[in-house]
DSSP file (Angstrom, degrees, kcal/mol; ACC not computed):
  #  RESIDUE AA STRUCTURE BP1 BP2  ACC     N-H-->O    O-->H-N    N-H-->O    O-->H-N    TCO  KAPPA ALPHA  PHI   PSI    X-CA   Y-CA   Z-CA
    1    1 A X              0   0    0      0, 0.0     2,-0.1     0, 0.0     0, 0.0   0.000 360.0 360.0 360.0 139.6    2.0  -15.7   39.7
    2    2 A X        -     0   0    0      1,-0.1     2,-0.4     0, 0.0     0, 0.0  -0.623 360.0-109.5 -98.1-172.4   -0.3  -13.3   41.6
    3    3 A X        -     0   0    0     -2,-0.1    -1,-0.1     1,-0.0     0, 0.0  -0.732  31.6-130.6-156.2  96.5   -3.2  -11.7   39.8
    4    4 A X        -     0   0    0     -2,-0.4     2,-0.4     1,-0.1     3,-0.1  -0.517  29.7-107.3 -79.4 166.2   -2.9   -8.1   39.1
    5    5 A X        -     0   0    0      1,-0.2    -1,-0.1     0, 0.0     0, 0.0  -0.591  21.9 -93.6-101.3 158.4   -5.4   -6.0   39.9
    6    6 A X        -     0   0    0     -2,-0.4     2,-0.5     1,-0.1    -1,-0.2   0.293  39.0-124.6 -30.5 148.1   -7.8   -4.1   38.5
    7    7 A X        -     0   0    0     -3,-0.1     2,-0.3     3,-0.0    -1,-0.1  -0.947  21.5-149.8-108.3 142.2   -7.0   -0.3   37.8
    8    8 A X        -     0   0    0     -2,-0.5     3,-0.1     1,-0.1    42,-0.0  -0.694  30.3 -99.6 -95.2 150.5   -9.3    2.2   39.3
    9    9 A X        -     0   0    0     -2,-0.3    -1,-0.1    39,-0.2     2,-0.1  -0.364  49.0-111.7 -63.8 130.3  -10.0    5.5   37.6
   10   10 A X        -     0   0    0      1,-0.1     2,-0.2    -3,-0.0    -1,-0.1  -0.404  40.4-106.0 -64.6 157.4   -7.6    8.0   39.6
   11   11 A X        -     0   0    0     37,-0.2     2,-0.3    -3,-0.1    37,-0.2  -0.663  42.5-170.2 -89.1 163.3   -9.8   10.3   41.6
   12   12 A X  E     -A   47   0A   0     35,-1.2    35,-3.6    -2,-0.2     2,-0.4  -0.970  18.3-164.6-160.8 123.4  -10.2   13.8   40.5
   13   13 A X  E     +A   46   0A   0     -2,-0.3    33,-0.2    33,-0.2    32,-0.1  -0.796  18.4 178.1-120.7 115.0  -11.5   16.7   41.6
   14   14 A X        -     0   0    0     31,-1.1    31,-0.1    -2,-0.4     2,-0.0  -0.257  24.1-159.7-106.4-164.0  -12.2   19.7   39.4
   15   15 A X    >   -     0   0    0     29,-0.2     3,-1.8     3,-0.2     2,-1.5  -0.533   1.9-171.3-145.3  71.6  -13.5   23.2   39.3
   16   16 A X  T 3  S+     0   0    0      1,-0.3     3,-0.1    27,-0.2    28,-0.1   0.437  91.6  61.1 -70.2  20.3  -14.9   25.0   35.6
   17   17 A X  T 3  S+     0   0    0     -2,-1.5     2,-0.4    26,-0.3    -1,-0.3   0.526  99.5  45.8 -81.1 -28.0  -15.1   27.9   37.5
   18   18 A X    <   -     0   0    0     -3,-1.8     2,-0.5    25,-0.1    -3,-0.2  -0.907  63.5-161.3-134.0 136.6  -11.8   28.6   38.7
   19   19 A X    >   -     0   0    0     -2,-0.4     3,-1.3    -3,-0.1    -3,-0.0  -0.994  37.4 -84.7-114.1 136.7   -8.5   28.5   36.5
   20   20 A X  T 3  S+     0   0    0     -2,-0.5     3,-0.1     1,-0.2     0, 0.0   0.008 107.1   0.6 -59.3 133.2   -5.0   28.2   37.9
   21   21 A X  T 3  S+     0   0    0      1,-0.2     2,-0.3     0, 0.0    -1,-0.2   0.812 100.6 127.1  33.2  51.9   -3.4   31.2   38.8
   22   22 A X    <   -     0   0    0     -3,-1.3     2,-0.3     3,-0.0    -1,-0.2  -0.899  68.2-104.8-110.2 141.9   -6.2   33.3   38.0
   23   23 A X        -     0   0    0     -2,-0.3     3,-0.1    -3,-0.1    -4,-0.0  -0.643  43.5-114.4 -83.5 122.3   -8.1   35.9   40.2
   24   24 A X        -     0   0    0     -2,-0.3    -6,-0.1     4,-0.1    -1,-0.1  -0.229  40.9-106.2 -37.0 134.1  -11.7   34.3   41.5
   25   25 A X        -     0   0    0     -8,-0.3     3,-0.3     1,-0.1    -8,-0.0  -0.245  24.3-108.5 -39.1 164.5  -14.5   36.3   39.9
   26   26 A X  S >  S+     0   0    0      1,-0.2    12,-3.0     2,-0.2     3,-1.8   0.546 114.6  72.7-104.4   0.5  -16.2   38.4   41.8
   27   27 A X  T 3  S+     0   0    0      1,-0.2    13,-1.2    10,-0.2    12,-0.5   0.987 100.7  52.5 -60.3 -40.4  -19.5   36.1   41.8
   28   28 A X  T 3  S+     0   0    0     -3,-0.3     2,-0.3    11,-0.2    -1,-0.2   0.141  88.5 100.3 -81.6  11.3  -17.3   33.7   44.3
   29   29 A X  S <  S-     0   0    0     -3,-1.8    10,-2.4     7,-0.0    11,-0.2  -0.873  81.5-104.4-113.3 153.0  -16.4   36.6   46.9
   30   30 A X        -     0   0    0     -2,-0.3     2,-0.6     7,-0.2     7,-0.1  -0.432  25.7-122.0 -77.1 150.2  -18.4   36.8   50.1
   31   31 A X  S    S+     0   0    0      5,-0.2     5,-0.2    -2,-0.1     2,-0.1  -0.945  74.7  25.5 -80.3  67.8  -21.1   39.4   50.6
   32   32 A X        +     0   0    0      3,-1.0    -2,-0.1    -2,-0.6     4,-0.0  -0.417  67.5  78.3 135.7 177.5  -20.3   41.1   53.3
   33   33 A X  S    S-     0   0    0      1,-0.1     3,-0.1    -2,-0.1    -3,-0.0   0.860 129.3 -46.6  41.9  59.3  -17.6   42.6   56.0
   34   34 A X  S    S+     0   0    0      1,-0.2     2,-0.4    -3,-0.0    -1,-0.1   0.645 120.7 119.4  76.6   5.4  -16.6   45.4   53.6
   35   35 A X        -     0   0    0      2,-0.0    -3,-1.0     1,-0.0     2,-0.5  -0.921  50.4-160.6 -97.6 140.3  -16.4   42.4   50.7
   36   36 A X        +     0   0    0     -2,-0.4    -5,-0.2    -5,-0.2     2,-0.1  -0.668  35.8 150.5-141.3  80.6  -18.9   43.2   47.7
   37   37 A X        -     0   0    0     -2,-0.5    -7,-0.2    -8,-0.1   -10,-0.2  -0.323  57.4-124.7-107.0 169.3  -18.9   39.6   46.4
   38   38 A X        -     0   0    0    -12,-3.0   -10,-0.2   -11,-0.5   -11,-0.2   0.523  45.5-134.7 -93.3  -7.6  -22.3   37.7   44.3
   39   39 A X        +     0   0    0    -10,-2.4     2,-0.7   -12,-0.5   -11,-0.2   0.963  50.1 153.8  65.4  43.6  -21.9   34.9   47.2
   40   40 A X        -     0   0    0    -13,-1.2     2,-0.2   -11,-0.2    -1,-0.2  -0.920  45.0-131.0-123.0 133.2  -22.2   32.1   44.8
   41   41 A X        -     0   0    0     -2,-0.7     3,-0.1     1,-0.1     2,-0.0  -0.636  36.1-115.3 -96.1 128.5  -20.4   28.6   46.0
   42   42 A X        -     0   0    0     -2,-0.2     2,-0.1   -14,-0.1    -1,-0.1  -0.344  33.1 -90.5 -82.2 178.2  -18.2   27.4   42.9
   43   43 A X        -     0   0    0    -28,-0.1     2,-0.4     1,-0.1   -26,-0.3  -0.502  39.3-163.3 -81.3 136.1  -19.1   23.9   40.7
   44   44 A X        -     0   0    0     -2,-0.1   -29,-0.2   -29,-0.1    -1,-0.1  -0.549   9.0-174.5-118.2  93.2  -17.4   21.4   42.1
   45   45 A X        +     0   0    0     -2,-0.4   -31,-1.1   -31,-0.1     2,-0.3  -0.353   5.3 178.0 -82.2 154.1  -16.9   17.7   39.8
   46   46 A X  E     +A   13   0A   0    -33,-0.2     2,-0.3   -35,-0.0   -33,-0.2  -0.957   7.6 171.8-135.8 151.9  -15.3   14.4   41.0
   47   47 A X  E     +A   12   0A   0    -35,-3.6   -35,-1.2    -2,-0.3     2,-0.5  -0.973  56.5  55.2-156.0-176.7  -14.8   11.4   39.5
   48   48 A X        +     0   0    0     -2,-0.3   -39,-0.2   -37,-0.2   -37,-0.2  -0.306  64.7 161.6  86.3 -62.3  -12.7    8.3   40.7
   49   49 A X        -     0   0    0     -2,-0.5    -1,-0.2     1,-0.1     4,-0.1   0.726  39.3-110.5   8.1 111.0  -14.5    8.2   43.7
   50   50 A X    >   -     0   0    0      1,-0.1     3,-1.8     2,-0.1    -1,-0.1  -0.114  44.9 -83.9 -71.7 179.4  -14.1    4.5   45.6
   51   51 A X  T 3  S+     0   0    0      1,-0.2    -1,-0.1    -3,-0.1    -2,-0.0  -0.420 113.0  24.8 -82.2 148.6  -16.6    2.6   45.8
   52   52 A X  T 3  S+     0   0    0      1,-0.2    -1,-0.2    -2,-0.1    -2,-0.1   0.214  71.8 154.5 108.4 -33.3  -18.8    3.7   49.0
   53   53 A X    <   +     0   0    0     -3,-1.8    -1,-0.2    -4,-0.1     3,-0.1  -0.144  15.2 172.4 -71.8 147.2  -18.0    7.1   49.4
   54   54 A X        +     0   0    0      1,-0.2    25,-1.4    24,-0.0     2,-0.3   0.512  57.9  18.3-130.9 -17.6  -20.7    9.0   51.0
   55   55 A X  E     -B   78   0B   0     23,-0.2     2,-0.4    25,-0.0    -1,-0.2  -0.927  55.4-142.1-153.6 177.8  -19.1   12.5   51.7
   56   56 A X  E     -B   77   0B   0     21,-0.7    21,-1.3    -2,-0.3     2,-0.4  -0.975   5.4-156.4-145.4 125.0  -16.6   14.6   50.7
   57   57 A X  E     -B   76   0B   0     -2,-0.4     2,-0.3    19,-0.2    19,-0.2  -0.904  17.1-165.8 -98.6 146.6  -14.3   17.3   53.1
   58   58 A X  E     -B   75   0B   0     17,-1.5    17,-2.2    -2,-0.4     2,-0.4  -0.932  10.2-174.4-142.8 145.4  -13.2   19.6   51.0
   59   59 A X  E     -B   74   0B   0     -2,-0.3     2,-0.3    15,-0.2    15,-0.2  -0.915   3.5-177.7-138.7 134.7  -10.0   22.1   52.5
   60   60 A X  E     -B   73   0B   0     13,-2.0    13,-2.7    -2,-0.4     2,-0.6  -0.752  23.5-138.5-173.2 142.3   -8.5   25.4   50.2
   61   61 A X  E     -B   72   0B   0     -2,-0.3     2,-0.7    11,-0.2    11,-0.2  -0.882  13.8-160.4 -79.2 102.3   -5.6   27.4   51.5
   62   62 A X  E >   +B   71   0B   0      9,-1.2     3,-1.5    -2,-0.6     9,-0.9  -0.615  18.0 171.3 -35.8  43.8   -6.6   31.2   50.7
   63   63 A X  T 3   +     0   0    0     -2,-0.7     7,-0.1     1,-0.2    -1,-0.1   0.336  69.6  63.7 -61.5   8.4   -3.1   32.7   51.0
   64   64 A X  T 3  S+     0   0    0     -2,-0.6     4,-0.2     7,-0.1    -1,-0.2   0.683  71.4 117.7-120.0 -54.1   -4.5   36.0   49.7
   65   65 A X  S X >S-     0   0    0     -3,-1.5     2,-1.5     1,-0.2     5,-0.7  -0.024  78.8-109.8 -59.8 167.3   -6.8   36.9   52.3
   66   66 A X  T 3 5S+     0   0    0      1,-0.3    -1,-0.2     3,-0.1    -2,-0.1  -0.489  89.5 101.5-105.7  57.6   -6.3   40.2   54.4
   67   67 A X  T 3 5S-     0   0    0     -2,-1.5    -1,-0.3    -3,-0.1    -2,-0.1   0.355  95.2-114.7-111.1  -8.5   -5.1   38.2   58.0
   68   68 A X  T < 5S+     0   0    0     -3,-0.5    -2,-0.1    -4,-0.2    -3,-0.0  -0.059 115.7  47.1 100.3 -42.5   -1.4   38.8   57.6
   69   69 A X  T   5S-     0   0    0      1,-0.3    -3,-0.1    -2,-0.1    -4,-0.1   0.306 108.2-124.9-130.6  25.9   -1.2   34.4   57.2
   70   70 A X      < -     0   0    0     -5,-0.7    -1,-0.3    -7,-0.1     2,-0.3   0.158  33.9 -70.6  66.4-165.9   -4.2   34.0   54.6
   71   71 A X  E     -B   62   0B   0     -9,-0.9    -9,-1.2     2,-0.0     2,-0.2  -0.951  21.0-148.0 -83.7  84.2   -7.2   31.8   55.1
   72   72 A X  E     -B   61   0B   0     -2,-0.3     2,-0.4   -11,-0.2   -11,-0.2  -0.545  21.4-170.0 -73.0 148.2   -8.5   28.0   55.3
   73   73 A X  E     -B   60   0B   0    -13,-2.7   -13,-2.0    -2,-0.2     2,-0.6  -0.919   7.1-154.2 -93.3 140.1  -11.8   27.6   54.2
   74   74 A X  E     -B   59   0B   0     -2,-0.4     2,-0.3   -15,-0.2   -15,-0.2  -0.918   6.6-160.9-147.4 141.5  -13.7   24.1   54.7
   75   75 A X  E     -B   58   0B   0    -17,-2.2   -17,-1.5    -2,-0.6     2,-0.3  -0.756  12.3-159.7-109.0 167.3  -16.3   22.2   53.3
   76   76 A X  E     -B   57   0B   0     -2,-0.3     2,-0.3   -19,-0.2   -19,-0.2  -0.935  13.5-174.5-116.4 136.1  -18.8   19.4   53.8
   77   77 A X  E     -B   56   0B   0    -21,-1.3   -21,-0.7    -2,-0.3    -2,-0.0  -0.866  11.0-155.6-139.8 108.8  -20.3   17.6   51.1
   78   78 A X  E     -B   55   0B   0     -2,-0.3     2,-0.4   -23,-0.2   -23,-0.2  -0.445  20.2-140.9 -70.8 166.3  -23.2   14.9   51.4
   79   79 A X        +     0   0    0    -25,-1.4     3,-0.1     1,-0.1    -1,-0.1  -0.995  27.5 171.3-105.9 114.3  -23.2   12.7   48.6
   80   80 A X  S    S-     0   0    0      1,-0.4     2,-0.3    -2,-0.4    -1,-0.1   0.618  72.7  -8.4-106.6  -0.9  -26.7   11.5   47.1
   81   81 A X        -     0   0    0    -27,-0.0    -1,-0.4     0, 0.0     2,-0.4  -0.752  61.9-135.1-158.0 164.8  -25.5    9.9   44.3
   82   82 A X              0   0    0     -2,-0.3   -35,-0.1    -3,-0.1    -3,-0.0  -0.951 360.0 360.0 -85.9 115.0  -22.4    9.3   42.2
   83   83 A X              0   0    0     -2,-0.4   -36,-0.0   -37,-0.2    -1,-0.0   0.344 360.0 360.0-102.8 360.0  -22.1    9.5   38.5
């Protein structure tokens, strides 16, 4: 009989800034090129996280923005410690 294995905590990433299918505040719109945003990067928490992880890429689809096919945005995120 094999051994089952451990369960790991699903990863998760959230946001207590942002709610689903809600319009961003205006602290979280960019500061310039005719935008009159606060510039302010929203919180981002994880948990789950395997063991090891050292960074985070982080992707969000903008379908909203004024290009005709929206907007990717991308992040990088060192990690210096893990909760």
């Amino acid at each position: 009989m094999k051994r089952a294995r451990p369960l790991r905590p699903a990863f998760a990433l959230t946001n207590p800034d942002i709610a689903e299918s809600q319009q961003l505040s205006s602290d979280f719109l960019f500061e310039g090129f005719g935008c009159a945003g606060g510039n302010v990067g929203p919180t981002l928490e994880w948990s789950g996280a395997p063991e090891g992880t050292k960074s985070f890429a982080v992707t969000l689809n903008d379908p909203d923005a004024p290009t005709g096919s929206g907007r990717r945005h991308c992040f990088a995120l060192n990690v210096i410690s893990l909760p």
